[in-house]
C-alpha positions as a printed NumPy array, in Angstrom:
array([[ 20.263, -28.378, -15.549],
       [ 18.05 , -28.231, -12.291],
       [ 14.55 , -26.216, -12.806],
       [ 13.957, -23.281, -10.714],
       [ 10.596, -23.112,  -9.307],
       [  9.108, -19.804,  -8.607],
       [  7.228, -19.28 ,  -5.907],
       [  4.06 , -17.031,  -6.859],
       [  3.56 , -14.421,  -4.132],
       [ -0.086, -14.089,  -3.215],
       [ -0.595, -10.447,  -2.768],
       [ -4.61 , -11.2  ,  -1.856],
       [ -5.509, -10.533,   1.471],
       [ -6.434, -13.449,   3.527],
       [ -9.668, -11.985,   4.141],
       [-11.11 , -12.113,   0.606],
       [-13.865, -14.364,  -0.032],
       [-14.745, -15.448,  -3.521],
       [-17.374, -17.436,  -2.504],
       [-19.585, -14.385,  -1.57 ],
       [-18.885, -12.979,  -5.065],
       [-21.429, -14.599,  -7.269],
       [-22.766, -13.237, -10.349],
       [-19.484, -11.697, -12.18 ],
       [-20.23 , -11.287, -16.027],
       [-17.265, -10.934, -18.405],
       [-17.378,  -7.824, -20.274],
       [-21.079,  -6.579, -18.788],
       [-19.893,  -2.913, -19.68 ],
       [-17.927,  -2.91 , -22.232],
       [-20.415,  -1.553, -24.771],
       [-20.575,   1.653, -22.285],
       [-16.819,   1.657, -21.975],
       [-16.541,   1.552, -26.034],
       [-18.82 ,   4.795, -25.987],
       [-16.538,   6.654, -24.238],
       [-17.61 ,   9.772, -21.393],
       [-18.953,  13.249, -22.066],
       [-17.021,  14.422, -18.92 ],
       [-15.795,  18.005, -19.225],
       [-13.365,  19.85 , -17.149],
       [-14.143,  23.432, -16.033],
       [-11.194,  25.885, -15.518],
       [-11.161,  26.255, -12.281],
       [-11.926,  30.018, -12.036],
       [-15.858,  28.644, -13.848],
       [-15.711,  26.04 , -11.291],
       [-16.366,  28.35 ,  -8.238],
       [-19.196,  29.344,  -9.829],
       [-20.812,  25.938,  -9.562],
       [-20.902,  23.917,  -6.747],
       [-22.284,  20.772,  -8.239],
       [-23.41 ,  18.954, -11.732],
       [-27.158,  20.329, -11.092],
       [-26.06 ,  24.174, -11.009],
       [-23.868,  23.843, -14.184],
       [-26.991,  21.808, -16.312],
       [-29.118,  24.597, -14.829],
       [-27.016,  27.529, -16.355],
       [-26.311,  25.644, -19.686],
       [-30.235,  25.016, -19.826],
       [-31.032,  28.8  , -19.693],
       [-28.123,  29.757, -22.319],
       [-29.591,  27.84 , -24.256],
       [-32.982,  28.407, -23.789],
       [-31.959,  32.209, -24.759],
       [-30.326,  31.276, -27.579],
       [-33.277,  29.712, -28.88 ],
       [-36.13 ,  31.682, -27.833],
       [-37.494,  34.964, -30.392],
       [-35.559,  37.774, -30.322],
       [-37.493,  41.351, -30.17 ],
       [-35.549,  43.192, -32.95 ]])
């Protein structure tokens, strides 16, 4: 019975250097990774509300800066 060889395709580009890439740690974020995200997704009608990160912090800052603050009664 004759082996086949296979012959791996080398889907790199010919223009990536390894050399330049010094430095690589195995598994530097995998404790963050493990911790998972806080990323929430707006419905989009909230969304055009907001244009970025900073105005939706700012708003959620203020409800709850109401929410905690003395109420007249």
């Amino acid at each position: 019975m004759k082996k086949i060889e296979l012959e791996e395709e080398d889907d790199l580009r010919p223009e990536y250097d390894f050399s330049q890439m010094k430095g690589g740690v195995r598994g530097k974020y995998v404790e963050r990774y493990r911790e998972g995200t806080n990323l929430v997704l707006l419905d989009p009608d909230i969304a055009v509300a907001f244009p970025d990160a900073k105005a939706v912090n700012d708003a959620l800052r203020s409800l709850l800066q109401e929410k905690h603050s003395p109420q007249a009664r």
